[in-house]
Every structure is written in C-alpha cells, then in structure tokens.
C-alpha positions as CSV (number, residue, x, y, z in Angstrom):
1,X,-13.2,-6.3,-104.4
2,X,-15.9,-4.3,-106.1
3,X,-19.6,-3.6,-104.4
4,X,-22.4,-6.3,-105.5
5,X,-24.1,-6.1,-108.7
6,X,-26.9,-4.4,-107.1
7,X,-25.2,-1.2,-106.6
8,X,-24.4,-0.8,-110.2
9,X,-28.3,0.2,-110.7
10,X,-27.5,2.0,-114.2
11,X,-30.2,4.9,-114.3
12,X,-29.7,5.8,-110.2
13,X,-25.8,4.9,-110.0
14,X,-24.4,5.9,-113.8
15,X,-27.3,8.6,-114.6
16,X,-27.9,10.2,-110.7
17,X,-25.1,9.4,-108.0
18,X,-21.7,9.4,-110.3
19,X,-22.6,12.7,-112.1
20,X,-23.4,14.3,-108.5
21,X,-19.9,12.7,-107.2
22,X,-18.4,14.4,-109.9
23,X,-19.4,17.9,-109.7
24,X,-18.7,17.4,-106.2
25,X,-15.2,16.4,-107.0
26,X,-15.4,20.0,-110.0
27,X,-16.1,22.1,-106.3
28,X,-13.1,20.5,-104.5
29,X,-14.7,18.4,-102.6
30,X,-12.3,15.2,-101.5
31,X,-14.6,12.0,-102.7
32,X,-14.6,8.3,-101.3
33,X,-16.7,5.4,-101.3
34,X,-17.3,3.9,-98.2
35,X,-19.0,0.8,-99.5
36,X,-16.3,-1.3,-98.0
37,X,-15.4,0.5,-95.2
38,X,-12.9,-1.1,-92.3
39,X,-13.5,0.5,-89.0
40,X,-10.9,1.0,-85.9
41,X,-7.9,3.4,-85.3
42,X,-6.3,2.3,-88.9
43,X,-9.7,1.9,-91.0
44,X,-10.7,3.4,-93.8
45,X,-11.6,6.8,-92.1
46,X,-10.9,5.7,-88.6
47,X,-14.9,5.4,-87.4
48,X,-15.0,2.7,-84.3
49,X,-17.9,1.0,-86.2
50,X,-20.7,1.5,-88.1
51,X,-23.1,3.8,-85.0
52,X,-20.1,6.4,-85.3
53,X,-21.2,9.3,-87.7
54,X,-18.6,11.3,-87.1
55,X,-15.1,11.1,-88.3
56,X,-12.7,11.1,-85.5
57,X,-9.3,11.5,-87.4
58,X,-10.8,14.3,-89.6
59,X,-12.2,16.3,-86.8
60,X,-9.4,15.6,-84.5
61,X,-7.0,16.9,-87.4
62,X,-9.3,20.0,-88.2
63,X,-9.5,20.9,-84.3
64,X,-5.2,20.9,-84.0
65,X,-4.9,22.5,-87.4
66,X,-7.6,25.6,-86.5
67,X,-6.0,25.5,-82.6
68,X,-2.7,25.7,-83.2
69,X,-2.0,27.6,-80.0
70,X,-4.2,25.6,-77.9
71,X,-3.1,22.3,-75.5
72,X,-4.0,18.8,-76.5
73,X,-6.7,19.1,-73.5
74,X,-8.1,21.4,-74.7
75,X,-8.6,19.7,-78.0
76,X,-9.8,16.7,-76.2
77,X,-12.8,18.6,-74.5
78,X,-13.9,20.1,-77.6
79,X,-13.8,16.9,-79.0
80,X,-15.6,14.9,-76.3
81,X,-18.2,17.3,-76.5
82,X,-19.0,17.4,-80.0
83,X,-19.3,13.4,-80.1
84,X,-21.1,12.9,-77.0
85,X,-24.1,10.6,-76.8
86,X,-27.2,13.3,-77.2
87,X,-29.8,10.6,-78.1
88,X,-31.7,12.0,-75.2
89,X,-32.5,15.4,-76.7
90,X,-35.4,15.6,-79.2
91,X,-33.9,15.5,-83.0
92,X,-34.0,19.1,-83.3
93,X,-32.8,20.0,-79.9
94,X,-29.7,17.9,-80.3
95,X,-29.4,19.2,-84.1
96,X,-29.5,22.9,-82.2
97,X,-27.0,22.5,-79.8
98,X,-24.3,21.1,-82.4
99,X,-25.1,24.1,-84.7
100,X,-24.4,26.5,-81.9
101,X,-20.8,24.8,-81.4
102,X,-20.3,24.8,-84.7
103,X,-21.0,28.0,-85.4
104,X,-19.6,29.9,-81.9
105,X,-16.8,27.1,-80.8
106,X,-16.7,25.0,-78.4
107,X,-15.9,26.2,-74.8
108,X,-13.4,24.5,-72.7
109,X,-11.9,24.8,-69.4
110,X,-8.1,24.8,-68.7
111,X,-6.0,25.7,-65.8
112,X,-4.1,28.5,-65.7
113,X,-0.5,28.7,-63.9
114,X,-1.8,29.0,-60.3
115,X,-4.5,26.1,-61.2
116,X,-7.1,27.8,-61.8
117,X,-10.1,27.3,-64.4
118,X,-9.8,29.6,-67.7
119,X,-11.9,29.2,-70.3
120,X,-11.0,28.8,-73.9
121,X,-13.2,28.8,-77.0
122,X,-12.1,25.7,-79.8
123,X,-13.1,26.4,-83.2
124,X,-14.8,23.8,-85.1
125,X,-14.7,25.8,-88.4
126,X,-13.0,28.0,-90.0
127,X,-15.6,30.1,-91.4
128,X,-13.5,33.1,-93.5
129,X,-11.4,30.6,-95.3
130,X,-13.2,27.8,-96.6
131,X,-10.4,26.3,-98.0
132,X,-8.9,25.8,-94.3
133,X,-11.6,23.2,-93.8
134,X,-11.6,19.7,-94.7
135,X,-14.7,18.7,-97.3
136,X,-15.6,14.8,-97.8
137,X,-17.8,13.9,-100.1
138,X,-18.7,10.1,-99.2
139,X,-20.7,7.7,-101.2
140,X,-22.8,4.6,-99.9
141,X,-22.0,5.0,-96.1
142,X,-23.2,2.7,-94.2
143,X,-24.7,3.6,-90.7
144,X,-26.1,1.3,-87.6
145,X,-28.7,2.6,-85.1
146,X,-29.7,0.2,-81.8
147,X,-31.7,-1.6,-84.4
148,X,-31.7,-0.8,-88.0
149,X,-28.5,-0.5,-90.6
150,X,-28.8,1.9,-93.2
151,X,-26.4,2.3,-96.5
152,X,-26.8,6.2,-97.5
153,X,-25.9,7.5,-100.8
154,X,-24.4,10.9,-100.0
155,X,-23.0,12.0,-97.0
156,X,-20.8,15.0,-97.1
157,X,-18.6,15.6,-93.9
158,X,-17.1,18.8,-93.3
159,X,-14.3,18.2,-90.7
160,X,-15.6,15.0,-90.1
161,X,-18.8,16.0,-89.3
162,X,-21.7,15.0,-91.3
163,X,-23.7,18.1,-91.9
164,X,-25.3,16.9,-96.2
165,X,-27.4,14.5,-96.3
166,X,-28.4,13.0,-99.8
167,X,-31.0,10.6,-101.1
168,X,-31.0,10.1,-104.7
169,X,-33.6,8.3,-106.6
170,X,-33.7,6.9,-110.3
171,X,-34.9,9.2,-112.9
172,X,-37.9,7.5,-113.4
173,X,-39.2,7.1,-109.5
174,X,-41.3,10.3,-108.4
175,X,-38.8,12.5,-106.3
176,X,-41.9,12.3,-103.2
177,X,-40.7,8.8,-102.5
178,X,-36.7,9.5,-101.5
179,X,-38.8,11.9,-98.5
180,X,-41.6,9.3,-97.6
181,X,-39.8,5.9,-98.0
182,X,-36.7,6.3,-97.7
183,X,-35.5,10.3,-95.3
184,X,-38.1,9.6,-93.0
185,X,-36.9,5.6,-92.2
186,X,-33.2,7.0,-91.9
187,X,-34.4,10.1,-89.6
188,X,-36.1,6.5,-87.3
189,X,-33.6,4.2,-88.0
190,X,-30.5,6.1,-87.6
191,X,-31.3,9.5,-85.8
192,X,-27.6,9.7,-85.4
193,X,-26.6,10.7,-88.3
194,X,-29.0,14.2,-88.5
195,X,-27.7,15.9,-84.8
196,X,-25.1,17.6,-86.9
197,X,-27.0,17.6,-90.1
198,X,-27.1,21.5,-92.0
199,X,-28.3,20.3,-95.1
200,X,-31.1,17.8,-96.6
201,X,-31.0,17.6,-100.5
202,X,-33.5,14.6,-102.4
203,X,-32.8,14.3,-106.2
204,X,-33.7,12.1,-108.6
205,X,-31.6,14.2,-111.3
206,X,-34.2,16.2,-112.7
207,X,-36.1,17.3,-109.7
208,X,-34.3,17.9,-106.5
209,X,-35.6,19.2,-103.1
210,X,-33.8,21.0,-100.4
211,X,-34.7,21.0,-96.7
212,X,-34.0,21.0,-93.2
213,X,-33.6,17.9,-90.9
214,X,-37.5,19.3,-89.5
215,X,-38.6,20.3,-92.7
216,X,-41.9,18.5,-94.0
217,X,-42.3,17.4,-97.7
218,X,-44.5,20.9,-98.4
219,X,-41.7,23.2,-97.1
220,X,-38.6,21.3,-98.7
221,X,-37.6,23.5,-101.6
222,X,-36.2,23.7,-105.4
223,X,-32.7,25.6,-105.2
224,X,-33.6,27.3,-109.0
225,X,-30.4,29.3,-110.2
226,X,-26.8,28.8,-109.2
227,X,-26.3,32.5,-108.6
228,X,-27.9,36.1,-108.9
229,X,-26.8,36.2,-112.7
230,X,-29.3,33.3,-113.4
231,X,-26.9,30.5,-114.5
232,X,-29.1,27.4,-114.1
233,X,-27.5,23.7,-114.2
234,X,-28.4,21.1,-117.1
235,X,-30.2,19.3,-114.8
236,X,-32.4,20.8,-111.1
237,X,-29.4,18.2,-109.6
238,X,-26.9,20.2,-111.2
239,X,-27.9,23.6,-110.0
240,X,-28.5,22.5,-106.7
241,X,-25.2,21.6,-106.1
242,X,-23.8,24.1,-108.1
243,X,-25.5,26.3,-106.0
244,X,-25.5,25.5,-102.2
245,X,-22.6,23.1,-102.3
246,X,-19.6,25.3,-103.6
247,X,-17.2,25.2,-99.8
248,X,-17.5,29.0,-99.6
249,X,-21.1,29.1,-100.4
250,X,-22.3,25.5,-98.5
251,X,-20.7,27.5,-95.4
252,X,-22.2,30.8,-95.9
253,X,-25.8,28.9,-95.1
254,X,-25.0,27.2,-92.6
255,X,-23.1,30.4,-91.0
256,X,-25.2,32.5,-92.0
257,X,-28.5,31.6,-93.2
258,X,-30.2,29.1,-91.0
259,X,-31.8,29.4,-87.8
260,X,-34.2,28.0,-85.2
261,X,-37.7,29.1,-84.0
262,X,-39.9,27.9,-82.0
263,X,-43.7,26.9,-83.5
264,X,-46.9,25.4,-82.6
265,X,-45.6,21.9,-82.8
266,X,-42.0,22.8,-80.7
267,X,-38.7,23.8,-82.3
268,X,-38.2,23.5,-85.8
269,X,-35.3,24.5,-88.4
270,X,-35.1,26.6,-91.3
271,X,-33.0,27.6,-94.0
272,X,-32.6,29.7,-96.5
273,X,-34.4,29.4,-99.7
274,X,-33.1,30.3,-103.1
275,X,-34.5,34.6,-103.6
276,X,-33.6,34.7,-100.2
277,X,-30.2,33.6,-100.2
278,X,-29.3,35.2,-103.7
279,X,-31.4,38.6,-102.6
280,X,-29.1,38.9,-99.4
C-alpha cells in the first residue's frame, strides 16, 4: 500500500524531500519512511503509538551495545530516565536537561555486593566513533500531542532519539513560511518531539535555514560552505546537509558546539554558526 496521492506533491516530494533522503542515505545515514508506520513491541520501529518520539528498540540496543559491562538495571534506569514524561519543564529546560545526558551519560544507581548504592554513568553516545552509533533518517513521521497530530517530513534519530528536525517547503513557497506556519504549530502541537531536539534545518531546496529549537526566525542561519576548503553544494539544501549532517560532523555540534545561556527573556539555545564552526 503506497501513501495517498497527496504526498506525491512533485516540486516538494520529487524536487526537495527525495534528493535530501538521498544525500542522507550518500552520508550513511539508515533511511525509512514512516508513512505507514504499525506501533507496539513488533511495529515498524517498535514506538507504543504515535505520542512516543523516541525509539525504544533503537535506544535500548544503543544503550547494551555502548554498556557492554554494565547490568540490564542499569540499562533500564538510563532508559527510564531519558523517556520520562518532562512536559512540565519549559521547552528549553527540558531540551537542557536531555542535552546534558546526552552529552555526560546518564547516572544510575546499583548495588554493590554488600547492598549498597554505587553509582554508574550509562553512555548514550558514543561520541569518538561515530560509526558506533545508530543514524535514522525517517521520512513523514507522524506524531500525536494531547490534541493535535502532526506528519513531519524529516526526523533524523540518532539512537532512537530524535535530535533533526526538518521542514521542507516547495521551491516556489518563500522559505519564511516552513518557520511561521508550519515549526512554530509543531513546537505547540507536539512539544514532544523538540526535548531532545539538537538541530532545526527549514529548506525549500534553494534556501535553507538552520536553528535552534529557541531560535527566532532573525537568528536561524544559512550553513554556506561544506568545509573550510569552500566546497559549496548545488543547491543551499545540499550544502547544508553536506555540511552539518555528515555522523562525525552532525556530532561534533552537538558535542561540542552548542550551549545554553541565560537572557532577558529566560534560557535560550544556541549553536554554532557556519565561520564559527569551520574557524574552530
């Protein structure tokens, strides 16, 4: 059974989302589309239903493979706590704390031989060796919040968790609208989905836009050269994921290139920009 005709838009689908899947798939990214996802313990990627934003069997498979020496409960806590319900945390807050697992582990209690506590650190990533993570690129995922169900057009999971976001508009529609009609309805509908979020990108093929899940529509940014020798793509899509979406690179700012501040109007997010990133 194939999606409805509607999905087969030809100048958004054929001319914007299947070259961007593809150069995904060029960077090693695995690919799927989730348009007819089945949900449970043996569905399509094992998500309960459509609220769930994480993958469980990924990140239950990346925890064990980067813990080898460390008990299934141990596993289980880290777990637990990376999926918990943090819905009553501001956006930014919650997007904070998961960045701070993510990056330093996730501690966990065990007992020790006489019964007492000892505490463990999980990894969630595998920062030095990119290839030991899992990378998902998914196409039109659908996600529920306690109201609204949204179908998004580029999520890209990295062990399981969904830290890119991607909105991509026709060639023809001005880039401004994937931000004002369509990112800031997801961040309401389904806030969900952004607590883990690293990574923003809005492209309508020939213009794209980078930002952070706090990042208003005058601070999202063009990502201009793949790499310090200039190399541009054909297309601004192109070079954007050319050059922030390569595994090594895509966890080098996230690692190592975003951070958190507070301003005027409370906590806000930032990442690198392009001369930043390639001057470093």
């Amino acid at each position: 059974m194939s999606p409805p005709a509607l999905f087969d838009d030809y100048s958004e689908n054929t001319l914007v989302e299947q070259p961007a899947i593809a150069l995904f798939a060029a960077l090693r990214w695995q690919t799927a589309n989730l348009y007819l996802e089945t949900f449970g313990p043996q569905g399509t990627e094992g998500r309960e239903s459509e609220h769930q934003v994480i993958l469980p069997r990924r990140l239950k498979q990346a925890l064990k493979k980067l813990n080898a020496t460390l008990p299934d409960e141990a596993l289980t806590q880290a777990f637990d706590d990376l999926t918990r319900d943090r819905s009553t945390l501001t956006p930014v807050a919650a997007n904070r704390e998961l960045y701070r697992l993510l990056k330093d582990g996730v501690k966990v209690s065990l007992p020790d031989a006489e019964g007492n506590p000892t505490a463990e650190t999980v990894k969630v990533m595998d920062w030095n060796h990119p290839q030991a993570n899992d990378f998902l690129l998914a196409s039109q995922v659908w996600v529920a919040g306690d109201m609204y169900r949204r179908r998004c057009d580029l999520v890209g999971f990295v062990n399981g968790l969904p830290l890119l976001f991607a909105e991509l508009k026709a060639t023809h529609k001005n880039l401004k609208t994937a931000y004002d009609e369509n990112l800031r309805d997801y961040r309401y509908a389904i806030p969900q989905l952004f607590a883990p979020n690293a990574l923003i990108l809005l492209s309508n093929g020939s213009h794209t836009k980078i930002g952070s899940l706090s990042a208003e529509w005058e601070h999202c940014f063009e990502w201009k050269r793949i790499n310090d020798e200039g190399e541009h793509g054909v297309v601004s899509l192109e070079t954007a994921i050319r050059g922030l979406c390569d595994p090594a690179r895509f966890l080098d700012l996230v690692e190592n290139f975003t951070l958190f501040e507070e301003a005027r109007g409370g906590l806000i997010k930032k990442v690198a920009k392009n001369h930043q990133y390639l001057g470093v």
